[in-house]
N, C-alpha and C positions, 0 to 999 in steps of 0.2 A: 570565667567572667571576662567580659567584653573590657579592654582599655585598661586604664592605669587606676581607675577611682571605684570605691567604694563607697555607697555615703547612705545614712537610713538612722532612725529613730525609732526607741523605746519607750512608751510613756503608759502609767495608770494610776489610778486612785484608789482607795479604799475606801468604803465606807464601811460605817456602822451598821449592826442588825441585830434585834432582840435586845436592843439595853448597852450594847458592849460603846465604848465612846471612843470611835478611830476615825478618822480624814486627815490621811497620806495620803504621797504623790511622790510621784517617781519618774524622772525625765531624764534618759541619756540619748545623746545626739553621738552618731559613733562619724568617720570622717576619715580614711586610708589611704592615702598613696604609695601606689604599691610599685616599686624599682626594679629592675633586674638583678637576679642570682638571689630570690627570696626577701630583701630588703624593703622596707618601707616604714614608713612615718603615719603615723595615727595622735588621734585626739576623741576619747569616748569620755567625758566627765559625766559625771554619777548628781544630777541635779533632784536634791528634795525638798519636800516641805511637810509639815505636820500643823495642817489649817487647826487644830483644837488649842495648840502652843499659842503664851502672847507675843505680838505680831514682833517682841525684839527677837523672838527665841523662834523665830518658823521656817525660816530658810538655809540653805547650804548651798551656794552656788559657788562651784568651785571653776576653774582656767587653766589649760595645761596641754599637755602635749607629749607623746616620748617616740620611740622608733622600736623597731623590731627585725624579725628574721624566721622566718620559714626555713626547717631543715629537717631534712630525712635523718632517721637513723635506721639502717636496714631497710624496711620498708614502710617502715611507721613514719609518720611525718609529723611536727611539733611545729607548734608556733610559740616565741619565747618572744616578751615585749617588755620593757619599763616607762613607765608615764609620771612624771611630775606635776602636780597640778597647786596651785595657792586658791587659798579660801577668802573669794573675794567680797563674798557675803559667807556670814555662819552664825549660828545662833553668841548672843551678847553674855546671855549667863550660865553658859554651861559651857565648861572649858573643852577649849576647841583646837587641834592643833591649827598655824596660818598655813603649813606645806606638807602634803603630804604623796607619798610614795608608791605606787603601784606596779607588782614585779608581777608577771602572770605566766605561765606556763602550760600549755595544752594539748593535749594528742588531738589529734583530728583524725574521727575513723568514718 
């Protein structure tokens, strides 16, 4: 990839069909800058909604950020990240953590 940045979006909906009652949504915004010797800093938050929920109970728009690192082992290469993100909307009556933690791990073949 061309330069230091990464940047691109995830987004869809679900509907219903044949009787079943679903309208989700699903938006991640992902955002990299990517450093020399594998290093870089990311922000991808996982934003939902569930349009059928009442309007206190429908969103999750969470805020965050963490870093990461690109590294061979052999000739396998992994990417290892953590992201901390607070919930700056989240649904009112259904218990919600306010911060939560994201550790990810992944070969890339």
């Amino acid at each position: 990839m061309p330069g230091h940045w990464v940047v691109g979006v995830l987004a869809n909906n679900i509907w219903s069909v044949a009787g079943a009652n679903a309208n989700t949504f699903l938006l991640q915004h992902f955002v990299n800058y990517n450093f020399s010797h594998g290093w870089y800093v990311t922000s991808a938050p996982i934003i939902t909604a569930d349009w059928t929920a009442p309007s206190s109970d429908r969103r999750l728009v969470p805020f965050g950020a963490g870093f990461g690192k690109l590294q061979r082992f052999g000739k396998l290469p992994f990417s290892f990240n953590a992201q901390a993100f607070f919930s700056a909307v989240h649904p009112d009556h259904q218990p919600y953590p306010s911060w939560t933690l994201r550790l990810v791990a992944t070969v890339i073949l």
